[in-house]
N, C-alpha and C positions, 0 to 999 in steps of 0.2 A: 804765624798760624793764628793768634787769637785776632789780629786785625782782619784777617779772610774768613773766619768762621763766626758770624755776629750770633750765633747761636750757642756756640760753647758756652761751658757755665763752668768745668772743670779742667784741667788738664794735668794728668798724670791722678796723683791725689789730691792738689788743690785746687780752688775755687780759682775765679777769673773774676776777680773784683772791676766793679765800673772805671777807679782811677788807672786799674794796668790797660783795661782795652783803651780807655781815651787815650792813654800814652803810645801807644801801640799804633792807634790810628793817626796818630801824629806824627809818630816815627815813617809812615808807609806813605803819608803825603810828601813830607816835606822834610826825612832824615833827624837826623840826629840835632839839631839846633831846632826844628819844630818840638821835638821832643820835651826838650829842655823847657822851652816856652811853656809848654803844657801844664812841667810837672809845678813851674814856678808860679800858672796859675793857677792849680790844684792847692798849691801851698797857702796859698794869699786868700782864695775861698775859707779855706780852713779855718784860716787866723781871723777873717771877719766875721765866721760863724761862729767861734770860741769869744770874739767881742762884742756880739750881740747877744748870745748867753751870757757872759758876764755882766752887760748893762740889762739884761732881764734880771737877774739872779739880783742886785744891788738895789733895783726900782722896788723888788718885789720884799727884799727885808725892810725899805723905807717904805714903805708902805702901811707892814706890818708895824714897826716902830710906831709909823705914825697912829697908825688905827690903835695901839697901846696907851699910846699918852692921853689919845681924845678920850679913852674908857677910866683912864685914872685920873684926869681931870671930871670927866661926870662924875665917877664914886665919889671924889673929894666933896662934889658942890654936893650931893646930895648928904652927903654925913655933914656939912657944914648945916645944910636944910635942917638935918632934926635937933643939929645941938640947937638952931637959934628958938626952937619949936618948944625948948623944954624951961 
């Protein structure tokens, strides 16, 4: 039903998510072993999109880190500035 009806959005009370119709439409090509194929690269998108957020999420605290250190190395040089000044 959901691979013949590319307009559904719900069936009974639930939603018709994009990964059930992709699976769906893989199932009506090419059965039960397209299927499979499908969900396995469903799966592996996933996991690369969870590991490009996490090398986002890690770049973006070293970053942060970094942009700390260079602000507390300036305050240092500058409080070194006024002791030599007095």
């Amino acid at each position: 039903v959901v691979a013949k009806c590319k307009n559904l959005r719900h069936l009974d009370d639930r939603p018709v998510f994009d990964d059930e119709r992709r699976c769906c439409d893989q199932w009506l090509r090419g059965g039960i072993e397209a299927e499979r194929a499908e969900r396995q690269k469903i799966r592996n998108e996933s996991a690369a999109k969870r590991q490009a957020n996490h090398e986002a999420f890690a770049k973006l605290v070293n970053d942060g880190n970094r942009n700390a250190n260079n602000l507390a190395d300036e305050s240092d040089a500058d409080i070194d500035d006024d002791d030599s000044k007095r």
